[in-house]
Every structure is written in C-alpha cells, then in structure tokens.
C-alpha positions in Angstrom: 313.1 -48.7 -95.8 310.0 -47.2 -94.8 308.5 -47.2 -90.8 305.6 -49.0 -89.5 304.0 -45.7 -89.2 304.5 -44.7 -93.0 303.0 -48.2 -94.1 300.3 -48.0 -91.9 300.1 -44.5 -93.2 299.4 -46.3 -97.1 297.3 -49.1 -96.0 295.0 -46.7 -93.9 294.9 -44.1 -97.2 294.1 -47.5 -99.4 291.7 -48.6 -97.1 289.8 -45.7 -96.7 289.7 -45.0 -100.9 288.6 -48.3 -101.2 285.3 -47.2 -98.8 284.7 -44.4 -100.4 284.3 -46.4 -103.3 282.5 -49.0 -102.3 280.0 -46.5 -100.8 279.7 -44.1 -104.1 278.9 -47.6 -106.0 276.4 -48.5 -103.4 274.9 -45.0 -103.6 275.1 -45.5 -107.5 273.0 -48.5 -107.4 270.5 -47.3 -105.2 269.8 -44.7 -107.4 269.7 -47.3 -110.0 267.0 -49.1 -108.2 264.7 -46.6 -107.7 264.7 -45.5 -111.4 264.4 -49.3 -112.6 262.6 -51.1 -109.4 263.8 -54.7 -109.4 266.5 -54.3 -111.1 269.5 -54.6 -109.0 267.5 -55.6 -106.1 269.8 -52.7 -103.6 266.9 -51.5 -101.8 265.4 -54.5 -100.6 269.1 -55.8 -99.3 269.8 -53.0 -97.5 266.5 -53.0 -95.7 267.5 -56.3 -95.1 270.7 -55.4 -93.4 268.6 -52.7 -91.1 266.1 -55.9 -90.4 268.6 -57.9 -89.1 270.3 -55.0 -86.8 266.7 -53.9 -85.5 266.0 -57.8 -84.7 267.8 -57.9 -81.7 265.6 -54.9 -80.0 267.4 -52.0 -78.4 270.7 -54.2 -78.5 270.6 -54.1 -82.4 269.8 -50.8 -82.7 272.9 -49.2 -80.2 275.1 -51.5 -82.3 274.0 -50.2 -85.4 273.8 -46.3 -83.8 277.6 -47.3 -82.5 278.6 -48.1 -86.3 277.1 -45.2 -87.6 278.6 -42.7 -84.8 282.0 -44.0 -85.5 281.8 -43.6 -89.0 280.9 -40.7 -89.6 283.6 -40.2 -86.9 286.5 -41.4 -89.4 285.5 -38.8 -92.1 
C-alpha cells in the first residue's frame, strides 16, 4: 500500500505534466494565430485575460505579478 506522501508524490508529477501540456498547446496555438490571424482567435483571449487582471488597477496587476512569481517559482 502506498503513503500519502508517495500518492501525493503521483498526483503532483500528473498535475504538473498535464501543465506543461496545456501550456505547449497554448503556445502552439498562439503561434497558430499569428500565422493565420482569426483563426483560432488565442490572441485576442488572452489579451482578454490580461484586461480583466489590469482592471482592477494596481490590485489586478500584484495579483497577476503574484501568479506569475509563483510559477515560475514551481519550475
């Protein structure tokens, strides 16, 4: 039977694959966008997302400086 710290272990190492993924498709279809504008429509959501984080003023901003910081911290 396997401890809580070996599972955790295996969820973290599933977790964290499952980012890495997520970003290299994110990446892909960026790319994507900028050779075919409109296509995908990638660009304009994540300038979206930054919008809505800059909204808020300086308050958006630290959140979204806090995000960032931690992670880059986890790789």
């Amino acid at each position: 039977m396997a401890s809580i710290k070996e599972v955790m272990a295996e969820v973290t190492s599933w977790l964290r694959s499952a980012t890495e993924l997520g970003i290299s498709l994110i990446l892909a279809f960026v790319i994507l966008d900028v050779l075919f504008p409109g296509a995908i429509g990638v660009v304009n959501n994540i300038g979206v997302i930054v919008g809505q984080f800059s909204e808020p003023g300086l308050v958006g901003l630290i959140a979204l400086l806090l995000f960032l910081l931690l992670f880059k911290k986890q790789q």
